[in-house]
C-alpha positions in Angstrom: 0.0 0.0 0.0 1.0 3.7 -0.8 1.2 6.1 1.8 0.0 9.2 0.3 0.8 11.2 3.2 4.9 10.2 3.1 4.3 11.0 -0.3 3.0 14.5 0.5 5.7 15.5 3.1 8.8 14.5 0.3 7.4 16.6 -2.1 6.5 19.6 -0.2 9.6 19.0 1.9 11.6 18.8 -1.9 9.5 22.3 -2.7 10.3 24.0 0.2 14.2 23.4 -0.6 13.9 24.1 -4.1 12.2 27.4 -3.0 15.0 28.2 -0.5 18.1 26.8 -3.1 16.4 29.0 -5.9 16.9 32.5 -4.2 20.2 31.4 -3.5 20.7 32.3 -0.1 19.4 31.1 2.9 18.9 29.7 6.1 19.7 26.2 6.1 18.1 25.2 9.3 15.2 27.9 9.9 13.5 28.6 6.9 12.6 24.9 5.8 12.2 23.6 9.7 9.4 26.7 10.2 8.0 26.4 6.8 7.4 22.2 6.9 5.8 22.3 10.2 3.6 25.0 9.3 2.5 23.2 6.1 2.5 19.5 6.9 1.0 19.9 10.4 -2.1 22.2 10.0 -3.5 20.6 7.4 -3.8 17.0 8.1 -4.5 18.1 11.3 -7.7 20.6 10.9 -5.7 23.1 12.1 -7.7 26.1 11.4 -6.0 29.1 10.1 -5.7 31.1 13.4 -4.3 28.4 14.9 -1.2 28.5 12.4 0.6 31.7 14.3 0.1 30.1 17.4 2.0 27.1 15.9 4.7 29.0 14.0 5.4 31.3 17.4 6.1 27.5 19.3 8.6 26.6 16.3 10.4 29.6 16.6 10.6 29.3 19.8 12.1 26.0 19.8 14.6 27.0 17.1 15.5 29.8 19.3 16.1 27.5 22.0 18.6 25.4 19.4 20.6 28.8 18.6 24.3 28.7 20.0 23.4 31.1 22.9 19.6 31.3 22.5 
C-alpha cells in the first residue's frame, strides 16, 4: 500500500528546498524547519488558520532555543 501522506511531506519538503536553493541564499536550518511544520502539520490536522501563528510562534521558539546562545 501507498502512503500518500509520506508521499505528500517529500514533495513539499523537496519544494520547500527548491524554494529556498532557488533564491540562493538562505537559512539552512530555519527557513525549511518553520515552513514544513507549518505546512504539513495544520492541514492533516484541521488546524484552522488562526491556529497557524500560534504554531509557528512555538517553532520559533524551539529554534531559538537550538541557537548557539539562545
Amino acid at each position: 500500500m501507498v502512503d500518500f501522506t509520506v508521499i505528500w511531506i517529500d514533495a513539499e519538503a523537496d519544494r520547500a528546498v527548491a524554494e529556498v536553493v532557488g533564491r540562493g541564499r538562505f537559512e539552512v536550518v530555519s527557513e525549511p524547519a518553520e515552513h514544513l511544520p507549518m505546512t504539513v502539520v495544520p492541514d492533516p490536522t484541521g488546524l484552522p488558520d488562526h491556529g497557524r501563528t500560534s504554531m509557528m510562534m512555538v517553532v520559533r521558539s524551539c529554534n531559538e532555543d537550538r541557537r548557539p546562545g539562545g
